[in-house]
mmCIF entry with sequence, helices, sheets and N, C-alpha, C, O atoms, coordinates in Angstrom:
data_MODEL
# 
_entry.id   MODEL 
# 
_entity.id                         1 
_entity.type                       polymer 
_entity.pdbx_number_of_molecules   1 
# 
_entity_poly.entity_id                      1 
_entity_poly.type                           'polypeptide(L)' 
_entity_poly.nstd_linkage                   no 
_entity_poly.nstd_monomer                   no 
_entity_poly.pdbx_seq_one_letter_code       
;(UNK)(UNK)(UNK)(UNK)(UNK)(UNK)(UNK)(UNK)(UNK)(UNK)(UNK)(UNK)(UNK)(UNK)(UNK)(UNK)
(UNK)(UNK)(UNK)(UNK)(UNK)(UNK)(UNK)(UNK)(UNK)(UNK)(UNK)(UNK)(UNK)(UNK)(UNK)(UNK)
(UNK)(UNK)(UNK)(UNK)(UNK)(UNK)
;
_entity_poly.pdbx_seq_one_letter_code_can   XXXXXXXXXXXXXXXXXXXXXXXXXXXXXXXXXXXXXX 
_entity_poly.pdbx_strand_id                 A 
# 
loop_
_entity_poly_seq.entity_id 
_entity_poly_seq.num 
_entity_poly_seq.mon_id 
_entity_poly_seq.hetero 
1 1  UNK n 
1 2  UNK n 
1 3  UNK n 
1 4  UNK n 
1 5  UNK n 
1 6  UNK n 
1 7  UNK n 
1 8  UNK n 
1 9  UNK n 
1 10 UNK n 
1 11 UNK n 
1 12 UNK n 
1 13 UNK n 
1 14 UNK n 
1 15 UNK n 
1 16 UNK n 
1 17 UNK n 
1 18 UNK n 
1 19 UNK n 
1 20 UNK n 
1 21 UNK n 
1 22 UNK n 
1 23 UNK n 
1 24 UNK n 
1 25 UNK n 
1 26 UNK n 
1 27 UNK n 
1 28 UNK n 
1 29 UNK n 
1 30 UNK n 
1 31 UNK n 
1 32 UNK n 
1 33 UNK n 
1 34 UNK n 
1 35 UNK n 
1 36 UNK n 
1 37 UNK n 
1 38 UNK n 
# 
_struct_asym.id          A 
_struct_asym.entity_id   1 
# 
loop_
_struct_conf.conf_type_id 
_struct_conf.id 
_struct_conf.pdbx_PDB_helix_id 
_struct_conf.beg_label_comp_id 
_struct_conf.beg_label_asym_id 
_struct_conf.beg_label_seq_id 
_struct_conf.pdbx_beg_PDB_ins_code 
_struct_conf.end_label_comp_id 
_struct_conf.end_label_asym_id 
_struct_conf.end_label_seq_id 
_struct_conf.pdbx_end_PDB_ins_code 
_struct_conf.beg_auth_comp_id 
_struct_conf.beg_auth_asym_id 
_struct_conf.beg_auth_seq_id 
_struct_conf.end_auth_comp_id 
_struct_conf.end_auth_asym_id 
_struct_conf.end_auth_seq_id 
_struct_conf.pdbx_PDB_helix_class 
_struct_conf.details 
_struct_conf.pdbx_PDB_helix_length 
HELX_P HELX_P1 AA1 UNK A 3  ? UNK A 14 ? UNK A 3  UNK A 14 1 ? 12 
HELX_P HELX_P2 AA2 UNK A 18 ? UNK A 35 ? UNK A 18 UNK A 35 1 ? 18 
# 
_struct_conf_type.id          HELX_P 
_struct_conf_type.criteria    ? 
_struct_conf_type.reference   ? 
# 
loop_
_atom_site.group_PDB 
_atom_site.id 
_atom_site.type_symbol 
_atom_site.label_atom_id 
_atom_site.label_alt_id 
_atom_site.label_comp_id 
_atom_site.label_asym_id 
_atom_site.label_entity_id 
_atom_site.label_seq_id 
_atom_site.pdbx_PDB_ins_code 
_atom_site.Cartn_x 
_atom_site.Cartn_y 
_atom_site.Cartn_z 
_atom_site.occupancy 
_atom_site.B_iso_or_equiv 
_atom_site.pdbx_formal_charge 
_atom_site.auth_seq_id 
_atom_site.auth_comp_id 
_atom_site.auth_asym_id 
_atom_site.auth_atom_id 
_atom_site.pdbx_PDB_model_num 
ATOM 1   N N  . UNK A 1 1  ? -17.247 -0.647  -3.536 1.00 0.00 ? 1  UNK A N  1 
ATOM 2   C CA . UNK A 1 1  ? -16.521 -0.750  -2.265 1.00 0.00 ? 1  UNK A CA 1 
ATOM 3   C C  . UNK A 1 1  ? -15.165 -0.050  -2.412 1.00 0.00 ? 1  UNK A C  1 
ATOM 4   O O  . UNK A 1 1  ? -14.397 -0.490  -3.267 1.00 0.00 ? 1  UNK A O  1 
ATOM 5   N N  . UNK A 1 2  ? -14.730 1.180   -1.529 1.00 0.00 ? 2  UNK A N  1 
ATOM 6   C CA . UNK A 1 2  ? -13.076 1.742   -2.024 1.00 0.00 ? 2  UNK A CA 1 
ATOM 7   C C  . UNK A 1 2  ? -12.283 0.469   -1.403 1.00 0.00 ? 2  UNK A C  1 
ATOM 8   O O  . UNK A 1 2  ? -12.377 -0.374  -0.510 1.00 0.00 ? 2  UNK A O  1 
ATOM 9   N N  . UNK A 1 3  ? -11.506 0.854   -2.384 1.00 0.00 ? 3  UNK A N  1 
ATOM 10  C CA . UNK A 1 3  ? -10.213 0.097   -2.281 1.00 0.00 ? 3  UNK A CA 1 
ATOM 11  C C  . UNK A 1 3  ? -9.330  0.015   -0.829 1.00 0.00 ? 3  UNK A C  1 
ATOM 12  O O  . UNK A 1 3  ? -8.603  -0.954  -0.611 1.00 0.00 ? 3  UNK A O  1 
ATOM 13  N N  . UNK A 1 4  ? -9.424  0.764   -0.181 1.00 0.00 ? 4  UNK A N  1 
ATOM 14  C CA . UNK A 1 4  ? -8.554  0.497   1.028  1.00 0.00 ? 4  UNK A CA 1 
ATOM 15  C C  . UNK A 1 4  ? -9.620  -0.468  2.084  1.00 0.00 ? 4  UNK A C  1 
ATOM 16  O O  . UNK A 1 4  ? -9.125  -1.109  3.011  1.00 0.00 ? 4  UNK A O  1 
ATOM 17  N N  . UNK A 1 5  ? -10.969 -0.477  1.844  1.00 0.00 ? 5  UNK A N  1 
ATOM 18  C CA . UNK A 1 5  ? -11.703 -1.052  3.187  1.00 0.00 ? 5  UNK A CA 1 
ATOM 19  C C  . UNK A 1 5  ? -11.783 -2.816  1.995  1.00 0.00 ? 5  UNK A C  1 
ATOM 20  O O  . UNK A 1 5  ? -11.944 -3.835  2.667  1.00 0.00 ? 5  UNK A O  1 
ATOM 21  N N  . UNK A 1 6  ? -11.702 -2.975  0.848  1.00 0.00 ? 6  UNK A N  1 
ATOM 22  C CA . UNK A 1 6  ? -11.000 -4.002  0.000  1.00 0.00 ? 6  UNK A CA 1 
ATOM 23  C C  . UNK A 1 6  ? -10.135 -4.665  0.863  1.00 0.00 ? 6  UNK A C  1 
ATOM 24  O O  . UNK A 1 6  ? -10.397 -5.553  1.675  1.00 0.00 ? 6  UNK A O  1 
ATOM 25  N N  . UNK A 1 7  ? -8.932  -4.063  0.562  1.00 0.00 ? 7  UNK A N  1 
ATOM 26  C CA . UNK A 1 7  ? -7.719  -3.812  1.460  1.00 0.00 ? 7  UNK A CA 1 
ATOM 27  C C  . UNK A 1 7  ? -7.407  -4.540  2.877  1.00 0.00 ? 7  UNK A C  1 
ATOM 28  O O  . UNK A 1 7  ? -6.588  -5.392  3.223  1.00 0.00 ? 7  UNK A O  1 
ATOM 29  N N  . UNK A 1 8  ? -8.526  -3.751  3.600  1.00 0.00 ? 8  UNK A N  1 
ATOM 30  C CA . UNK A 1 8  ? -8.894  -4.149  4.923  1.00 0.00 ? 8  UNK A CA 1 
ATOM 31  C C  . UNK A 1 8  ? -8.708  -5.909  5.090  1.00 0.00 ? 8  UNK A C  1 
ATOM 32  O O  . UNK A 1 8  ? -7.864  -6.687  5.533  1.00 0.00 ? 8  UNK A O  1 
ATOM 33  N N  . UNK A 1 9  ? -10.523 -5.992  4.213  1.00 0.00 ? 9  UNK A N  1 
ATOM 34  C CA . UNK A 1 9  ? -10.451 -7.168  4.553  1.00 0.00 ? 9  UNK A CA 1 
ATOM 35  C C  . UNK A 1 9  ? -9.923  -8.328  4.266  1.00 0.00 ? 9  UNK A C  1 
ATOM 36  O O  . UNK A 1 9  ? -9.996  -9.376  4.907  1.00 0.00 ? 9  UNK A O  1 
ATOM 37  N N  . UNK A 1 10 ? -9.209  -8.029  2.947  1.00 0.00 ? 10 UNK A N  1 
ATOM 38  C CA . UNK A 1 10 ? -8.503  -9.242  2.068  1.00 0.00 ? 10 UNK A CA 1 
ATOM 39  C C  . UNK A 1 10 ? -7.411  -9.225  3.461  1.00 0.00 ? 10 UNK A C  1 
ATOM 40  O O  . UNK A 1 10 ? -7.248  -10.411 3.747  1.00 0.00 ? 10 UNK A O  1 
ATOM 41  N N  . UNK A 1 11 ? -6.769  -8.527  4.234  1.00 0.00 ? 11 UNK A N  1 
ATOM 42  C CA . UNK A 1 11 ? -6.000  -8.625  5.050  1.00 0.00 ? 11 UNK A CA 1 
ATOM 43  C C  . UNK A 1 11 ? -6.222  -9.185  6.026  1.00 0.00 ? 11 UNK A C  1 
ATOM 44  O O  . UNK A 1 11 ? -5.311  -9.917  6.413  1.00 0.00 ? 11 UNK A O  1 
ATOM 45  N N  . UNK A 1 12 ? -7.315  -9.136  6.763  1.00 0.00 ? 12 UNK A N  1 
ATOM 46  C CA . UNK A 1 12 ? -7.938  -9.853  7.778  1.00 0.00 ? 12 UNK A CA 1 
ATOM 47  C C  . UNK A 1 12 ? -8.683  -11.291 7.675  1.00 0.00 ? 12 UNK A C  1 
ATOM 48  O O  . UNK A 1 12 ? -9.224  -11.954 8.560  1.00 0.00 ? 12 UNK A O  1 
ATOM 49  N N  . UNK A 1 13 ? -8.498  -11.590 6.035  1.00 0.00 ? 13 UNK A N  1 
ATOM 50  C CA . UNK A 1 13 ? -8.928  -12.683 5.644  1.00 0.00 ? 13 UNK A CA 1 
ATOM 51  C C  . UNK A 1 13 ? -7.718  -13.389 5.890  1.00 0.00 ? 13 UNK A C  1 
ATOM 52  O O  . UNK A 1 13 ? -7.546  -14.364 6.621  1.00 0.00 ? 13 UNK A O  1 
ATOM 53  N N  . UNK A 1 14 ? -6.614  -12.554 4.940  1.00 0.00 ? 14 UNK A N  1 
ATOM 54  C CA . UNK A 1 14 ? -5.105  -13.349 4.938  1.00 0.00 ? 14 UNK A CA 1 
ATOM 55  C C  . UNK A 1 14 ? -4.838  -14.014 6.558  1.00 0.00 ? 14 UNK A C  1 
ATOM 56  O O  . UNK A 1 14 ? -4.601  -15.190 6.834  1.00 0.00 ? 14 UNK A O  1 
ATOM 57  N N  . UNK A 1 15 ? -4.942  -13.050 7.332  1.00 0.00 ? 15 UNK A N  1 
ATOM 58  C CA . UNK A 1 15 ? -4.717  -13.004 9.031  1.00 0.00 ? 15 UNK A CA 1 
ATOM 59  C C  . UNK A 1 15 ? -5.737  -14.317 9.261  1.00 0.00 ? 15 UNK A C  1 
ATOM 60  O O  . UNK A 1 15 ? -5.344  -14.690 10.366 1.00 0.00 ? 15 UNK A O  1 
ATOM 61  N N  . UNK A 1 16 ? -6.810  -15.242 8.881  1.00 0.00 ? 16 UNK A N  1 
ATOM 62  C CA . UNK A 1 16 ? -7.566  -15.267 9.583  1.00 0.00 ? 16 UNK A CA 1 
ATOM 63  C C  . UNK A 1 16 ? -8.368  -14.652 10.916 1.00 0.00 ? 16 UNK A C  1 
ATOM 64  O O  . UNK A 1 16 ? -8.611  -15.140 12.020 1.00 0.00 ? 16 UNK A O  1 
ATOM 65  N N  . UNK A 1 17 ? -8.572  -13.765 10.499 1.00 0.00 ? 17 UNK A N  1 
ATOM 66  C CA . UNK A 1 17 ? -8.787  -12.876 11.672 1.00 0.00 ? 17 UNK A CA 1 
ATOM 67  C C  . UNK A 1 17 ? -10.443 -12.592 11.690 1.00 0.00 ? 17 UNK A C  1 
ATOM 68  O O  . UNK A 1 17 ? -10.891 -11.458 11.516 1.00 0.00 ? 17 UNK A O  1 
ATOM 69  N N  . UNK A 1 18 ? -11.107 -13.506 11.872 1.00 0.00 ? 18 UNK A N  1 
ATOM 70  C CA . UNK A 1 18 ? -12.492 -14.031 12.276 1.00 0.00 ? 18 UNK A CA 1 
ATOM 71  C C  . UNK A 1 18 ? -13.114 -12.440 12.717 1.00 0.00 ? 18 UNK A C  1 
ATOM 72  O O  . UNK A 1 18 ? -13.556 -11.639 11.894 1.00 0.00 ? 18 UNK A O  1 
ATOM 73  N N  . UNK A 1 19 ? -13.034 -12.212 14.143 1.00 0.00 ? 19 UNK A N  1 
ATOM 74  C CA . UNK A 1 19 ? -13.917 -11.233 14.544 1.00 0.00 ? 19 UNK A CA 1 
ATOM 75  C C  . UNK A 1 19 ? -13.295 -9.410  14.237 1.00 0.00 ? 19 UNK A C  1 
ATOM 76  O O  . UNK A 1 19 ? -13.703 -8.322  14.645 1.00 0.00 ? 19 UNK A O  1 
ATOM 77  N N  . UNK A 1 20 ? -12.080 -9.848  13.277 1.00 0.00 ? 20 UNK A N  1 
ATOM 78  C CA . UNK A 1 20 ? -11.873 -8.594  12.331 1.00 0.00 ? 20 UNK A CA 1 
ATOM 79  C C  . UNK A 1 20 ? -12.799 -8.654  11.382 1.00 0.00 ? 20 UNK A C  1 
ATOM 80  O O  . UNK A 1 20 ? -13.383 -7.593  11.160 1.00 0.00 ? 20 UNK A O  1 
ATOM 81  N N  . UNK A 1 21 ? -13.093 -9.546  10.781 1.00 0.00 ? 21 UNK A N  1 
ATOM 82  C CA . UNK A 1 21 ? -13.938 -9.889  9.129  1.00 0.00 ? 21 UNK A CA 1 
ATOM 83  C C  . UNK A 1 21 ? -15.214 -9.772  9.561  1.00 0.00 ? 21 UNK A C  1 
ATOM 84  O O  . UNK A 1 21 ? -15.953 -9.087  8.853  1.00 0.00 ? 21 UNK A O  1 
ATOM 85  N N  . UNK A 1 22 ? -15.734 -10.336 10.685 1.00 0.00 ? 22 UNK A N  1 
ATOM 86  C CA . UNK A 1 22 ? -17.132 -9.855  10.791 1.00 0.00 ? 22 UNK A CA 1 
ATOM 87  C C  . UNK A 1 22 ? -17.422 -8.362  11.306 1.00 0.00 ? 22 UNK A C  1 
ATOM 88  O O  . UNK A 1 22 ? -18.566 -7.942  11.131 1.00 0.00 ? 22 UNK A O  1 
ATOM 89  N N  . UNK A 1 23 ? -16.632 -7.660  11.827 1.00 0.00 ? 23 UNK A N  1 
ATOM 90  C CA . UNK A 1 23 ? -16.444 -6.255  12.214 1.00 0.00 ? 23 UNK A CA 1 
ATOM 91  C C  . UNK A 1 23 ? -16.554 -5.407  11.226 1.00 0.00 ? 23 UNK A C  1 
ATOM 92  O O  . UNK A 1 23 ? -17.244 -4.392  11.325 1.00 0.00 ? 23 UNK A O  1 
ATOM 93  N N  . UNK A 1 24 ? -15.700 -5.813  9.860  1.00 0.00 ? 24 UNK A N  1 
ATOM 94  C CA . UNK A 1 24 ? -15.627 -5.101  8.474  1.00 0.00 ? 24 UNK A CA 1 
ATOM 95  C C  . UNK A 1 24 ? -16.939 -5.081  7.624  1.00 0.00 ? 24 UNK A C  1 
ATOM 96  O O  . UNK A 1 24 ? -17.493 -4.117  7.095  1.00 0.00 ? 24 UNK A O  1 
ATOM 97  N N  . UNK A 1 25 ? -17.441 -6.980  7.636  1.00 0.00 ? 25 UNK A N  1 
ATOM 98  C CA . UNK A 1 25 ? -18.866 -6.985  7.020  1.00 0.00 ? 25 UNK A CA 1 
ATOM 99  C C  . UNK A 1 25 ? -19.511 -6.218  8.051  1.00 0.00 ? 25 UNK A C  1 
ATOM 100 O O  . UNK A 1 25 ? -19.650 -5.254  7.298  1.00 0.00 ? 25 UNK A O  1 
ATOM 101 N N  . UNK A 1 26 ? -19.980 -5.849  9.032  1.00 0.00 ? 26 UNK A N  1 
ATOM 102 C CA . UNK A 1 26 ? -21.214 -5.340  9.868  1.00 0.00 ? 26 UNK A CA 1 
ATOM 103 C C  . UNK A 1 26 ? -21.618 -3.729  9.148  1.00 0.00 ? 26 UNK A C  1 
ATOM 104 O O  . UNK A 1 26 ? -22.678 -3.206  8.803  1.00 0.00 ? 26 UNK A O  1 
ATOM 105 N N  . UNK A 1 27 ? -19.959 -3.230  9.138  1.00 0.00 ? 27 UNK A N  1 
ATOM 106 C CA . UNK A 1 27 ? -19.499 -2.107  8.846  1.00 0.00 ? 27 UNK A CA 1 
ATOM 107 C C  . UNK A 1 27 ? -19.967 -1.512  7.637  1.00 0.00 ? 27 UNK A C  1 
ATOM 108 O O  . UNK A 1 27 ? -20.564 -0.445  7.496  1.00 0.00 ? 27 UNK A O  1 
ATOM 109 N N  . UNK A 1 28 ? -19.594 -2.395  6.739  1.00 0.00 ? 28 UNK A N  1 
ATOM 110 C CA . UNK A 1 28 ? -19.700 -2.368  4.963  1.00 0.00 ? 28 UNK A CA 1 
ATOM 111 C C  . UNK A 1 28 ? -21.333 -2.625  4.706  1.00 0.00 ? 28 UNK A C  1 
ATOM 112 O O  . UNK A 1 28 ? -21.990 -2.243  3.737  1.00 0.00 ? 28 UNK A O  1 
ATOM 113 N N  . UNK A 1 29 ? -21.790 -3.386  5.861  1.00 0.00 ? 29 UNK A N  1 
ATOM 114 C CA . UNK A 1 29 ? -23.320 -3.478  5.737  1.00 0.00 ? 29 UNK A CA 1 
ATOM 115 C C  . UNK A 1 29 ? -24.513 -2.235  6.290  1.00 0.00 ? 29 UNK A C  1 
ATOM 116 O O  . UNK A 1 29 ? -25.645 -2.023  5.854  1.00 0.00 ? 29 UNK A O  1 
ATOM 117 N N  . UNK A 1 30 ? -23.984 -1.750  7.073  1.00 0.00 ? 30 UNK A N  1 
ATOM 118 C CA . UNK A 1 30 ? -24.831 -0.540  7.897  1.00 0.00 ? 30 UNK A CA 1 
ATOM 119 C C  . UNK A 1 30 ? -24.112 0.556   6.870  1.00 0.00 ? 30 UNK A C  1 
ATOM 120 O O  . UNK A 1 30 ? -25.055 1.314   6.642  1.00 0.00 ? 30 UNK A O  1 
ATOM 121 N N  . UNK A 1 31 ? -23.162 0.982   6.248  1.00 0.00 ? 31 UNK A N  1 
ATOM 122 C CA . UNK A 1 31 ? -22.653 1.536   5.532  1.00 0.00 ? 31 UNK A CA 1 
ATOM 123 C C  . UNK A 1 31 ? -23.801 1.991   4.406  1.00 0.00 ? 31 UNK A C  1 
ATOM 124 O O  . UNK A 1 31 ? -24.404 3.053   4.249  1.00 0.00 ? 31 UNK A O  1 
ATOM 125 N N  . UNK A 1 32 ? -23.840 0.482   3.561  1.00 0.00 ? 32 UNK A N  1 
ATOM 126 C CA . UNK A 1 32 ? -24.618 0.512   2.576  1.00 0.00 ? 32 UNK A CA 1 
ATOM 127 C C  . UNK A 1 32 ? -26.187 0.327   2.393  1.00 0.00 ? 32 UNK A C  1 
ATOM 128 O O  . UNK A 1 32 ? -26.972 0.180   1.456  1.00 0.00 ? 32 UNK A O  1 
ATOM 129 N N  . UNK A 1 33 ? -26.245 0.434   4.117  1.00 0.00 ? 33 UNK A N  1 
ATOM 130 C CA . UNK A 1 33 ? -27.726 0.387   4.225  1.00 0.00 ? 33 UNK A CA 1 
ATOM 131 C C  . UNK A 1 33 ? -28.113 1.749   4.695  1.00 0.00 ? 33 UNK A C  1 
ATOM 132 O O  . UNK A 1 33 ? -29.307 1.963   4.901  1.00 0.00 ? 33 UNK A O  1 
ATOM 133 N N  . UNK A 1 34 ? -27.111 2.827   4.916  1.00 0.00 ? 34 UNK A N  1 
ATOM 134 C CA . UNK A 1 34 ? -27.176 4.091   5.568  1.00 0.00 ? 34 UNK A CA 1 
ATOM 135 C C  . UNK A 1 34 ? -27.548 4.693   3.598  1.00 0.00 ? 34 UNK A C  1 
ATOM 136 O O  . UNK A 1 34 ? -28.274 5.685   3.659  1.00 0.00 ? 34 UNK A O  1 
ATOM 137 N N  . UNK A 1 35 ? -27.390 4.510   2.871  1.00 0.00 ? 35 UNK A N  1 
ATOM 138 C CA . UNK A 1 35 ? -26.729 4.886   1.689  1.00 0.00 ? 35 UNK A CA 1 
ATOM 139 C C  . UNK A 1 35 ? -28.365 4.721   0.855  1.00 0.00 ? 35 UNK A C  1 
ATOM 140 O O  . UNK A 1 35 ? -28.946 5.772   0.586  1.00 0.00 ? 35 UNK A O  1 
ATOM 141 N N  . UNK A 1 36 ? -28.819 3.809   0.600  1.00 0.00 ? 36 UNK A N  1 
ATOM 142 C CA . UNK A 1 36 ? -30.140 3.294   0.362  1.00 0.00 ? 36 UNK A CA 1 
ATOM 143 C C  . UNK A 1 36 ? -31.194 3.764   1.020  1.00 0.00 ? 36 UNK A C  1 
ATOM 144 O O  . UNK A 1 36 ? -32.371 3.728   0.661  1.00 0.00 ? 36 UNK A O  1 
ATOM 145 N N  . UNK A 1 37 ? -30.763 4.184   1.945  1.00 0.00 ? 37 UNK A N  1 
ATOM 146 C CA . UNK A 1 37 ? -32.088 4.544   2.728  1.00 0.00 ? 37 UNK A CA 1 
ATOM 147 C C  . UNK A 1 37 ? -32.140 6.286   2.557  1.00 0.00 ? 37 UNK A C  1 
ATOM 148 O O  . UNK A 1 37 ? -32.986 6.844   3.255  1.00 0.00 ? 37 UNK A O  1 
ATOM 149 N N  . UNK A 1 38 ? -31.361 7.076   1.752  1.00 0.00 ? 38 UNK A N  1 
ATOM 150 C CA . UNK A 1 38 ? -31.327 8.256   1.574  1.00 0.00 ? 38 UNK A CA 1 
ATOM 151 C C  . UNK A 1 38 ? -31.919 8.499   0.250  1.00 0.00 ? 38 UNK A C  1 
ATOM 152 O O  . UNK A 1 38 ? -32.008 9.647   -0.185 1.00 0.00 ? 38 UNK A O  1 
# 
């Protein structure tokens, strides 16, 4: 995972910031499912 989308979410964790954190996982998930599937 780079370090700035890390970053991201440890921040939006700090924030509680709920529908930031699920925005980041969706992200980090279609990401790494774009990645696998190549």
């Amino acid at each position: 995972m780079p370090t700035w989308f890390q970053n991201q979410i440890r921040k939006a964790y700090l924030e509680k910031n709920s529908s930031k954190v699920k925005l980041l996982n969706q992200c980090w998930f279609l990401y790494r499912k774009k990645q696998t599937d190549y």
